[in-house]
Phi, psi and omega in degrees: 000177181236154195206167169210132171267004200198070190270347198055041197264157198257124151354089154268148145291343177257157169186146178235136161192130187257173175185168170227132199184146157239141177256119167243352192218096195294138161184159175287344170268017169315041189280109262228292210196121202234133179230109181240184166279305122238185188306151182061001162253200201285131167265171181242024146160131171239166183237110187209164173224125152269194214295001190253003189059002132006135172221104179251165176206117190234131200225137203241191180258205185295113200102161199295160172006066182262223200283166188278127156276276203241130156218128231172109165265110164282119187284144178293011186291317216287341195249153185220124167326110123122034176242136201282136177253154183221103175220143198220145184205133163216129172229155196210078156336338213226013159175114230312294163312013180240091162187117176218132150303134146190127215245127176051038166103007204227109182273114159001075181300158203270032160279330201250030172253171131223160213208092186295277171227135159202140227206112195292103176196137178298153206254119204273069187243003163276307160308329178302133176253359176186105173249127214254128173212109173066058178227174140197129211342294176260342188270136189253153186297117193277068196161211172217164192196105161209190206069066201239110194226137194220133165198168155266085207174131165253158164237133195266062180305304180333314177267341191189114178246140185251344175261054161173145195259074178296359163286295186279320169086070173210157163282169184266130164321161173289276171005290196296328174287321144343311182284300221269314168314316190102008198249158190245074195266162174331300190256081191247087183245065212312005199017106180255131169283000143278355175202067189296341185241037168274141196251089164303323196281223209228010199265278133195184194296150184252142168275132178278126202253088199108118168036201217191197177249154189228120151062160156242165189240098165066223193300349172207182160299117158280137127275000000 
């Protein structure tokens, strides 16, 4: 996994985060993107697919598990073990209609959710003391994960998905959706196996925790 000890992330009611993965293994420790306060305690939003193969993104107020803002379930007929994904989620907590799934160019209907909470209160993303991309303190991410983009900011994926090439039906590198937003996010990452823990955005370089990248698989580079 990858880790930062210093993302610099601002409060928000907004997030955008994309990402490209395969899943080989159904467990709860399947963690996609991990925000904790410091290493080893409770977190204060995460992304995972669990044992049901499930995709959750569950996000809290201040302090370790404080009130819940968001909870928000992707049901698992759409994610399937050893198949590759281009997923992208941005929500706008301070409005309801501002939250879109859209998984390889194909956005989601909000039938194939469940919605637990969701709740217009700023989004607690400044107290992280340690942010995570296919980690959560011991446990690694069962599968691969690269292309990786994080900001505090919604984008209106349904009109303009900037991570995915509907002429070709491929994803866009982080990079290029970065140039082309015109934007400086938190998170820009292509995980290059010559240089894995570079940070294009504006958060820094991330530490590689553990083994390492092998090869490229399609559209990007893995952990």
């Amino acid at each position: 996994g990858l880790s930062n000890t210093n993302i610099g992330a601002s409060d928000s009611k907004e997030f955008i985060f994309s990402c490209v993965f395969k899943y080989t293994t159904a467990s709860n420790s399947n963690y996609l993107f991990s925000m904790q306060p410091v290493y080893g305690t409770n977190d204060l939003f995460y992304i995972n697919l669990d044992n049901n193969g499930d995709l959750n993104v569950i996000g809290y107020t201040v302090g370790s598990y404080g009130s819940p803002i968001l909870n928000v379930k992707l049901l698992n007929n759409y994610l399937k073990l050893g198949r590759e994904y281009s997923i992208q989620i941005s929500f706008d907590t301070s409005n309801t209609s501002n939250r879109k799934f859209t998984l390889n160019g194909v956005n989601i209907p909000d039938t194939n959710w469940t919605i637990s909470t969701y709740t217009d209160i700023v989004q607690n993303f400044s107290n992280s003391t340690y942010t995570s991309i296919g980690k959560r303190y011991t446990n690694e991410f069962f599968g691969s994960i690269g292309e990786l983009y994080f900001d505090t900011n919604y984008i209106d994926l349904a009109t303009n998905n900037p991570f995915w090439n509907s002429d070709t039906n491929k994803p866009i590198p982080v990079r290029t959706a970065m140039a082309n937003l015109g934007s400086n996010p938190l998170i820009c990452m292509p995980i290059d196996a010559s240089n894995p823990t570079k940070n294009y955005g504006s958060g820094g370089d991330f530490t590689l925790n553990g083994g390492g990248l092998v090869g490229a698989r399609g559209a990007s580079e893995y952990i």
